[in-house]
N, CA, C and O atoms as a GROMACS GRO file, in nm:
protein
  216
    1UNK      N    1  -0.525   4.574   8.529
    1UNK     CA    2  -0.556   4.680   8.623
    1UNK      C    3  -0.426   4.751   8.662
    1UNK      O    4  -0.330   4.701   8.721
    2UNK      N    5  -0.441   4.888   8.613
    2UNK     CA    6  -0.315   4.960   8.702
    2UNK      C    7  -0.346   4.982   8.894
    2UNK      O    8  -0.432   4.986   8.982
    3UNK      N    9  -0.188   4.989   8.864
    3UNK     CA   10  -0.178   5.056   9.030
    3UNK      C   11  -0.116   5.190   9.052
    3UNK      O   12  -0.016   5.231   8.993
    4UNK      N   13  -0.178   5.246   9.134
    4UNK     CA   14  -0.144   5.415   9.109
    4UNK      C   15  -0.065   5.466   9.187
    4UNK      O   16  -0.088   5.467   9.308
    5UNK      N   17   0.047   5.520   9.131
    5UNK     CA   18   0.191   5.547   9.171
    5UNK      C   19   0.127   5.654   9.320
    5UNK      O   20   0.091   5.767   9.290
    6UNK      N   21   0.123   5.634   9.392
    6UNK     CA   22   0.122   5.775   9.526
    6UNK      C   23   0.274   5.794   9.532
    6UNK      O   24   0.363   5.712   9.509
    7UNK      N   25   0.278   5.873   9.556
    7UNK     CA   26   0.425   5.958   9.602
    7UNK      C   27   0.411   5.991   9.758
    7UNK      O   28   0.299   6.030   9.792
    8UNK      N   29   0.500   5.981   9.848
    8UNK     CA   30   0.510   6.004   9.954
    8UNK      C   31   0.616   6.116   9.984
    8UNK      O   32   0.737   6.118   9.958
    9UNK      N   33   0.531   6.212  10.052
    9UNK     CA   34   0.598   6.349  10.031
    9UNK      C   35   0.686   6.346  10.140
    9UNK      O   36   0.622   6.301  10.235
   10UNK      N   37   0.831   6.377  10.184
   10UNK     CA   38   0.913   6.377  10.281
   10UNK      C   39   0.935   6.518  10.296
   10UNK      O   40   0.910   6.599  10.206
   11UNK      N   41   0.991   6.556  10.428
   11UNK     CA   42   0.974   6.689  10.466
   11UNK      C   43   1.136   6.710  10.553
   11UNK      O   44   1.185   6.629  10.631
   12UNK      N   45   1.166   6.780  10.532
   12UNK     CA   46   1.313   6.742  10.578
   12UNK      C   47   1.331   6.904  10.685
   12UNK      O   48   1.289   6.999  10.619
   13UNK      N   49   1.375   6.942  10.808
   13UNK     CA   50   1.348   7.073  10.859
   13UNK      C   51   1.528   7.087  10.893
   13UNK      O   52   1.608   7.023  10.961
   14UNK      N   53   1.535   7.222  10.793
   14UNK     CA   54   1.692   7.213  10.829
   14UNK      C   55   1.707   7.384  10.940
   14UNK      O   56   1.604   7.444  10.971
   15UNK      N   57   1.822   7.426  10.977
   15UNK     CA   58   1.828   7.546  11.009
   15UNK      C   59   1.936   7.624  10.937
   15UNK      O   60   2.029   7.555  10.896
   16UNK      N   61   1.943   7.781  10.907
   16UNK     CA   62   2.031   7.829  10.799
   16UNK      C   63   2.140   7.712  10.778
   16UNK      O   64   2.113   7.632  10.689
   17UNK      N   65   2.278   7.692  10.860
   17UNK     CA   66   2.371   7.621  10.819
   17UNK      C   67   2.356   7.549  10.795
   17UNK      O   68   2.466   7.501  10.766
   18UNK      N   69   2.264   7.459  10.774
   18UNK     CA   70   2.228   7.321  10.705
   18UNK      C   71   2.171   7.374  10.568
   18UNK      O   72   2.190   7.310  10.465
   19UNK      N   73   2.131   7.442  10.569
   19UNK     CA   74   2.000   7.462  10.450
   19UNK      C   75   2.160   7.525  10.320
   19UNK      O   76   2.152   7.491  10.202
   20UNK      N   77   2.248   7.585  10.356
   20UNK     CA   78   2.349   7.661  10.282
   20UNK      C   79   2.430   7.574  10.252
   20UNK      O   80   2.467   7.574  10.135
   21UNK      N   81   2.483   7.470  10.342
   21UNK     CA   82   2.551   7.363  10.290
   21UNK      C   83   2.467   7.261  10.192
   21UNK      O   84   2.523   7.188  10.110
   22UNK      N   85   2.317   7.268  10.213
   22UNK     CA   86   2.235   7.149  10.085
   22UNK      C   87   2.248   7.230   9.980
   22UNK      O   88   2.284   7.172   9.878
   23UNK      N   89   2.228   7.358   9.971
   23UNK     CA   90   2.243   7.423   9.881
   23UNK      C   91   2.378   7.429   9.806
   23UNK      O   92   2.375   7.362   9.702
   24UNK      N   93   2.432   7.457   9.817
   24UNK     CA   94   2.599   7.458   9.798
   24UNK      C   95   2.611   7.312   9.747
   24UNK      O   96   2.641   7.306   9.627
   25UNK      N   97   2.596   7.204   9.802
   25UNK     CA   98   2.611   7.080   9.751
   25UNK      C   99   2.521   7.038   9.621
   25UNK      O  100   2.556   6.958   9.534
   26UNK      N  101   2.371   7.125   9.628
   26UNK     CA  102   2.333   7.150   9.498
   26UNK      C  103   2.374   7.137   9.372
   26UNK      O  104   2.375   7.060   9.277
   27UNK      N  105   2.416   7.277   9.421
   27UNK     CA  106   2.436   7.363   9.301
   27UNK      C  107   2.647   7.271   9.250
   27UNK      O  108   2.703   7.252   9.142
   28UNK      N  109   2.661   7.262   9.300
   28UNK     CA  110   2.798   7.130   9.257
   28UNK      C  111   2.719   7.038   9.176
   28UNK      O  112   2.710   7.040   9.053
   29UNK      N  113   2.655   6.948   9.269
   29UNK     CA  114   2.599   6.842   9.181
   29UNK      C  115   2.530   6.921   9.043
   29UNK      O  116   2.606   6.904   8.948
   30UNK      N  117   2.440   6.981   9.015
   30UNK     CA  118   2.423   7.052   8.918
   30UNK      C  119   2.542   7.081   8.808
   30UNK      O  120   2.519   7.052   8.691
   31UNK      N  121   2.637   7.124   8.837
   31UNK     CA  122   2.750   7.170   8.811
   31UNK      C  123   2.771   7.016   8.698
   31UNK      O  124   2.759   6.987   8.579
   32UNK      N  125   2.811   6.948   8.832
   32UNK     CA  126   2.867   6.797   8.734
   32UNK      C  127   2.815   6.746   8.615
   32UNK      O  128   2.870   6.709   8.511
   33UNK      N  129   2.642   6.756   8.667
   33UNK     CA  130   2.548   6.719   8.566
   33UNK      C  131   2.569   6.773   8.469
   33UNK      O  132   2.598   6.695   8.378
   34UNK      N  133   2.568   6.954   8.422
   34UNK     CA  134   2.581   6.983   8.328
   34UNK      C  135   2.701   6.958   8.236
   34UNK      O  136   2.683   6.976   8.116
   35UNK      N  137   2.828   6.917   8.280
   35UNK     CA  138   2.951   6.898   8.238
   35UNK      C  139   2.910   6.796   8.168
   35UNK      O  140   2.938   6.792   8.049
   36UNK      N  141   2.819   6.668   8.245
   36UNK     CA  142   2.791   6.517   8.150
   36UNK      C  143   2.685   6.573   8.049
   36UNK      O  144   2.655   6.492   7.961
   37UNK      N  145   2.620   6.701   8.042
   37UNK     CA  146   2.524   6.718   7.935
   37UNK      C  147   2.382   6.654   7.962
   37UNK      O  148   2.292   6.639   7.879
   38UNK      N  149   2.383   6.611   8.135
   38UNK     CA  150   2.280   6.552   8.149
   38UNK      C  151   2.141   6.673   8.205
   38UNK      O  152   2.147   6.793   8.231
   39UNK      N  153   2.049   6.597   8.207
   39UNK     CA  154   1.923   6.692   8.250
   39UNK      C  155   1.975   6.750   8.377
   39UNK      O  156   2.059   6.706   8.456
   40UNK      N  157   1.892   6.875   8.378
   40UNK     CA  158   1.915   6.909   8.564
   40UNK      C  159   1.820   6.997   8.649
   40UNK      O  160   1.834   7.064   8.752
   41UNK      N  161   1.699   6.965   8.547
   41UNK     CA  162   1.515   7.008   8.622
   41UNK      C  163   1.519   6.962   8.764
   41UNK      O  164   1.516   7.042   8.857
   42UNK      N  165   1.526   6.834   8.780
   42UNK     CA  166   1.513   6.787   8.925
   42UNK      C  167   1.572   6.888   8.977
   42UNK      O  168   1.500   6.978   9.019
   43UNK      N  169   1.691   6.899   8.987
   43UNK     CA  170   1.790   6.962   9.069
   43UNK      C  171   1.728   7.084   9.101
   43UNK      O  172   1.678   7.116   9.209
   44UNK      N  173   1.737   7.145   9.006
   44UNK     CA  174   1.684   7.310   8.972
   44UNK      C  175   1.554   7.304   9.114
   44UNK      O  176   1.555   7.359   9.224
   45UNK      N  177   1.460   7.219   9.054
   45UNK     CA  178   1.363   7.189   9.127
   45UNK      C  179   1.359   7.209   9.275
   45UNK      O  180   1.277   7.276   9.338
   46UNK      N  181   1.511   7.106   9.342
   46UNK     CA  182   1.509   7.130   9.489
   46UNK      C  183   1.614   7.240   9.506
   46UNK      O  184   1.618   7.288   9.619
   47UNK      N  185   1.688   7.281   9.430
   47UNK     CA  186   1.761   7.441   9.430
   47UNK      C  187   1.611   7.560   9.489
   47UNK      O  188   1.599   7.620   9.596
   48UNK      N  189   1.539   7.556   9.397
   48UNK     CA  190   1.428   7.653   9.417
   48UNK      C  191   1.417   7.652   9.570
   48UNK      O  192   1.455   7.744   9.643
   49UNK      N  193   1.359   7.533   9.612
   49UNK     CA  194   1.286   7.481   9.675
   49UNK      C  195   1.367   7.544   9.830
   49UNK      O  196   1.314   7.622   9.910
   50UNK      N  197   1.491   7.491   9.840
   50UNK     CA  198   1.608   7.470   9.970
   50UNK      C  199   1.612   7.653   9.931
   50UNK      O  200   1.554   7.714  10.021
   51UNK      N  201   1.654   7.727   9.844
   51UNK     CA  202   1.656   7.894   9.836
   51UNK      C  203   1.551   7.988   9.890
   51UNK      O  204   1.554   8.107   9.920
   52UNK      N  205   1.446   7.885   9.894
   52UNK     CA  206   1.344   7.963   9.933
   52UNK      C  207   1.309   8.006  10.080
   52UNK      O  208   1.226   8.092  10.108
   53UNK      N  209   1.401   7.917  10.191
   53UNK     CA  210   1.435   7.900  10.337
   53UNK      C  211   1.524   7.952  10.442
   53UNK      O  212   1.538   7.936  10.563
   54UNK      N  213   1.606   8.053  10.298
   54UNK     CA  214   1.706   8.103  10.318
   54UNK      C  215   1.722   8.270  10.308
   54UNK      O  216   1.831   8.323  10.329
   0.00000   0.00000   0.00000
């Protein structure tokens, strides 16, 4: 019998200067990732996501 993954959605409430610094720290980490050649959908993912608040 499987057990079924739920995901628990977290909600995080920032205001501009918070939201520009996650962003900014983003888009770095992104940065790194691509240097290792590694994936970076996730990222992209909460890039969208944190840009959209702004």
């Amino acid at each position: 019998m499987r057990k079924s993954k739920s995901r628990n959605k977290r909600y995080l409430y920032l205001d501009c200067d918070e939201a520009r610094l996650v962003l900014q720290s983003l888009i770095r980490f992104k940065n790194k990732l691509q240097q290792q050649d590694r994936f970076t959908d996730c990222v992209d993912e909460l890039i969208l996501k944190v840009s959209e608040v702004l």
